[in-house]
N, C-alpha and C positions, 0 to 999 in steps of 0.2 A: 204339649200336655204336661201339668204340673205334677209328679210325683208327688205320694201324701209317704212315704218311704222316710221318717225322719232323720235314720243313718243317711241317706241318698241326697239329703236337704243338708245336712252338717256337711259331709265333703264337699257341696257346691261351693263352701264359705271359704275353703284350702285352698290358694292356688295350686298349680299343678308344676310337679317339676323342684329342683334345690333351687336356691337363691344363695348365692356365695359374693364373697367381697374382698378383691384382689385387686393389686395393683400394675396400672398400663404400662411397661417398659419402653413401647413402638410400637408406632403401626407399620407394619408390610403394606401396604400402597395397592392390596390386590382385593379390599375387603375385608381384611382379617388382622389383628392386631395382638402382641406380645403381652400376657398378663404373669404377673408372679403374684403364686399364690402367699397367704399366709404362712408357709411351711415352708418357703422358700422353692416350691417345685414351679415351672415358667409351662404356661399352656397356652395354646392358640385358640381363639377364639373370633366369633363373628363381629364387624362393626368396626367403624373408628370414629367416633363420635369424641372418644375423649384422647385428647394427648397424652404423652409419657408424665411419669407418674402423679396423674390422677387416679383417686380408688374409685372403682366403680359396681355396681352390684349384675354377677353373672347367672344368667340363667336358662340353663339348655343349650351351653357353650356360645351362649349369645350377649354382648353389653345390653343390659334392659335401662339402665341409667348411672348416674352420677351418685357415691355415696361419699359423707362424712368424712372428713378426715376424722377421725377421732381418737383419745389414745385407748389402748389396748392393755388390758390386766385380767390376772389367772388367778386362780384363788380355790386352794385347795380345800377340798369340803371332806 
């Protein structure tokens, strides 16, 4: 059944969950693989889809894919 709710219609368009963009160190061989984050803190995570260091986009401690190398700039406002 379609909600007419249009705050309920807008969150439908969000995914759910952070989406974050770290890089693979290793995979552990057991399912789960070595990511460092931006901030330099190292988290374990689900997947091994991608090799050491490729950045990939995490989300719900899970690789969902392959992202961009690209480069990185701060810019204070």
């Amino acid at each position: 059944m379609a909600t007419t709710n249009i705050w309920q219609q807008f969150k439908a368009l969000i995914p759910e969950g952070v989406r974050i963009v770290a890089t693979i160190t290793g995979n552990n061989g057991n399912g789960t693989s070595q990511a460092e984050l931006r901030n330099g803190s190292v988290i374990t995570v689900k997947g091994e889809s991608a090799p050491a260091g490729r950045k990939v986009f995490i989300q719900d401690g899970e690789i969902k894919g392959t992202a961009p190398s690209l480069g990185q700039y701060e810019a204070d406002v």
